[in-house]
C-alpha beads as a LAMMPS data file, in Angstrom:
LAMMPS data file: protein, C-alpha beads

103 atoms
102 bonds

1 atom types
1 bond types

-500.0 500.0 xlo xhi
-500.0 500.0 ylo yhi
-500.0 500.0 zlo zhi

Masses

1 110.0

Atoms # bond

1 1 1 -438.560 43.567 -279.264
2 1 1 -439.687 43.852 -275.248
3 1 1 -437.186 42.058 -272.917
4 1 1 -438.175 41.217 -269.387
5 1 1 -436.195 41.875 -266.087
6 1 1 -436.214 40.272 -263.139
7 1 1 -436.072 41.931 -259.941
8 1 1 -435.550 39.886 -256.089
9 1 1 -434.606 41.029 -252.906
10 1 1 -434.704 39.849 -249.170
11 1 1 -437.435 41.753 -247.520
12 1 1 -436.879 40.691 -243.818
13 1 1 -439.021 43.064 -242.205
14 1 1 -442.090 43.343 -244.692
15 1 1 -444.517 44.297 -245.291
16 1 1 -446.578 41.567 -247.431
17 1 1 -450.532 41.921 -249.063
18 1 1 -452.360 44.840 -248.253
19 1 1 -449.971 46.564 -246.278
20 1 1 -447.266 46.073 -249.172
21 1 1 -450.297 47.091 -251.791
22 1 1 -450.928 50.624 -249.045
23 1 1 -447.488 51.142 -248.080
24 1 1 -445.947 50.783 -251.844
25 1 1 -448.745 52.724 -254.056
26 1 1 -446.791 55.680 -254.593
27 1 1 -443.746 53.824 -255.503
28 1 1 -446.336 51.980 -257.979
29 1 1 -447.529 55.113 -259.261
30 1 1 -443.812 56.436 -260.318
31 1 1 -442.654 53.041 -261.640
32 1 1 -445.465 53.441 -263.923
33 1 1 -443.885 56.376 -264.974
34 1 1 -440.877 54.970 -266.052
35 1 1 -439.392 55.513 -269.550
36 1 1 -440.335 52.622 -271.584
37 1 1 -442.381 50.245 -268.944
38 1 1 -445.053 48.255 -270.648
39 1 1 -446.248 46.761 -267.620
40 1 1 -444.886 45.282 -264.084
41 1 1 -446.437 42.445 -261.704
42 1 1 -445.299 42.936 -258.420
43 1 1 -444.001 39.907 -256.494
44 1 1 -444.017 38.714 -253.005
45 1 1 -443.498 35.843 -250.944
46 1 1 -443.738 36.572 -246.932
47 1 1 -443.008 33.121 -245.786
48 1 1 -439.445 33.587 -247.580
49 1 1 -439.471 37.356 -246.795
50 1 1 -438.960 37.852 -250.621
51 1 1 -440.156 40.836 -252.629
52 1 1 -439.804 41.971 -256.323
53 1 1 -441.346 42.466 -259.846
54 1 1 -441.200 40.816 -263.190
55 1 1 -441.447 43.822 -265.519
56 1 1 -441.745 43.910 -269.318
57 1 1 -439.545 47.038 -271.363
58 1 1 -439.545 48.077 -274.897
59 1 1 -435.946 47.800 -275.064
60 1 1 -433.299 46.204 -273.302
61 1 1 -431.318 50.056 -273.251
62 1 1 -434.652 50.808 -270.792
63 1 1 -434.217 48.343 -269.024
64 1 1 -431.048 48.125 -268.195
65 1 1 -431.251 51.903 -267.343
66 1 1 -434.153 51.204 -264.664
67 1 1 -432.721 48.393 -263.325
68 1 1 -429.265 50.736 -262.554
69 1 1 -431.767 53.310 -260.857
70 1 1 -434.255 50.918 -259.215
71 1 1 -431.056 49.193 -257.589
72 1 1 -429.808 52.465 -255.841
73 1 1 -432.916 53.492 -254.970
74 1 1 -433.359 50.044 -252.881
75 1 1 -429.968 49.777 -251.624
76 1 1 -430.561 53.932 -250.174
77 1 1 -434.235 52.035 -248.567
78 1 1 -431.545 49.983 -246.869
79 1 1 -432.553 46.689 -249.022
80 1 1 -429.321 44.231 -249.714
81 1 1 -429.081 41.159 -252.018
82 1 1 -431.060 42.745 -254.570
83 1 1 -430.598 40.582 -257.640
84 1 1 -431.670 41.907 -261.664
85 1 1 -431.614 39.883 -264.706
86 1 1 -432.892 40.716 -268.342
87 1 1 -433.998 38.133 -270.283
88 1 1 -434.598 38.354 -274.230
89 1 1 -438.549 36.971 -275.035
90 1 1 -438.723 34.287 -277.369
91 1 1 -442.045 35.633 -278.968
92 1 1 -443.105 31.760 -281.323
93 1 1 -443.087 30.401 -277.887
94 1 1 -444.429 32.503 -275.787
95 1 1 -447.353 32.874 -278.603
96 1 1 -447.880 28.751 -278.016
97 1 1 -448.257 29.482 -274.129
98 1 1 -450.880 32.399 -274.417
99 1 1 -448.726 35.377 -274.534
100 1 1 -450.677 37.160 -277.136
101 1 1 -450.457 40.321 -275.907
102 1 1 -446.605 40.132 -276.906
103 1 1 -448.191 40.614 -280.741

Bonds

1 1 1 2
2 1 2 3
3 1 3 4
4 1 4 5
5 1 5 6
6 1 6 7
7 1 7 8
8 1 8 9
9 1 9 10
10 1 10 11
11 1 11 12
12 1 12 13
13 1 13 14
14 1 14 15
15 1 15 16
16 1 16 17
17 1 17 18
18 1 18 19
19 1 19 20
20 1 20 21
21 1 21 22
22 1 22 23
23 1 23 24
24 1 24 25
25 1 25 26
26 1 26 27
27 1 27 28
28 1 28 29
29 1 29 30
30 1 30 31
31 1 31 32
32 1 32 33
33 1 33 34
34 1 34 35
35 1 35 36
36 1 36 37
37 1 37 38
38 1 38 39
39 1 39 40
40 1 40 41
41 1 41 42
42 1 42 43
43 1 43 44
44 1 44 45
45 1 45 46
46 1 46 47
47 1 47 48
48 1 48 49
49 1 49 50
50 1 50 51
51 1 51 52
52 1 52 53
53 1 53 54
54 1 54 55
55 1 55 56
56 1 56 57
57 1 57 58
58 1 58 59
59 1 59 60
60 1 60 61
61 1 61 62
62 1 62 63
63 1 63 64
64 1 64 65
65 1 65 66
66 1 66 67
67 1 67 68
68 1 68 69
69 1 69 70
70 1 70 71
71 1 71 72
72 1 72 73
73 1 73 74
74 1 74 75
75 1 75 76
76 1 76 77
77 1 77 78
78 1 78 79
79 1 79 80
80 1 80 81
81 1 81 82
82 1 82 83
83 1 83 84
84 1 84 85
85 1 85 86
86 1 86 87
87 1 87 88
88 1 88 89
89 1 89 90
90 1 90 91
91 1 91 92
92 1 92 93
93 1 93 94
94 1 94 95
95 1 95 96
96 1 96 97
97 1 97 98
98 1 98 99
99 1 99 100
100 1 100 101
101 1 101 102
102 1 102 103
């Protein structure tokens, strides 16, 4: 069964919206890439100076494997307080509140 992690981290300096979307693409276009991604919306909040994704694995192992290397790769961009959590997906719920795609 998918899990989902949860990625936040203080982004002080920016950049937010279409700078993020220009500046970020080809860190988009490897995260794609990565072993056992199903998909990944990107988050941001620029009057908190917050940035991060919610991202959907096919296993927790995945996830938990990303989330290691994702971490060090921020923390080597100089980003600090990043937080990660995985969360199992309670599927008859989520099936209630539209999540068919979970099927």
């Amino acid at each position: 069964m998918a899990v989902i992690l949860s990625v936040d981290f203080p982004q002080p300096n920016g950049p937010f919206g279409a700078k993020m979307s220009e500046d970020f693409a080809w860190l988009a276009q490897s995260i794609a890439e990565e072993e056992g991604l199903i998909w990944k919306i990107w988050t941001e909040n620029a009057d908190e100076k917050t940035a991060g994704g919610i991202y959907c694995f096919d296993t927790r192992e995945h996830a938990e494997k990303y989330l290691k290397m994702h971490t060090a790769r921020l923390e080597k961009f100089g980003y600090a307080g990043i937080r990660g959590k995985i969360f199992d997906i309670n599927l008859p719920l989520s099936l209630i509140d539209k999540a068919e795609f979970l099927k």
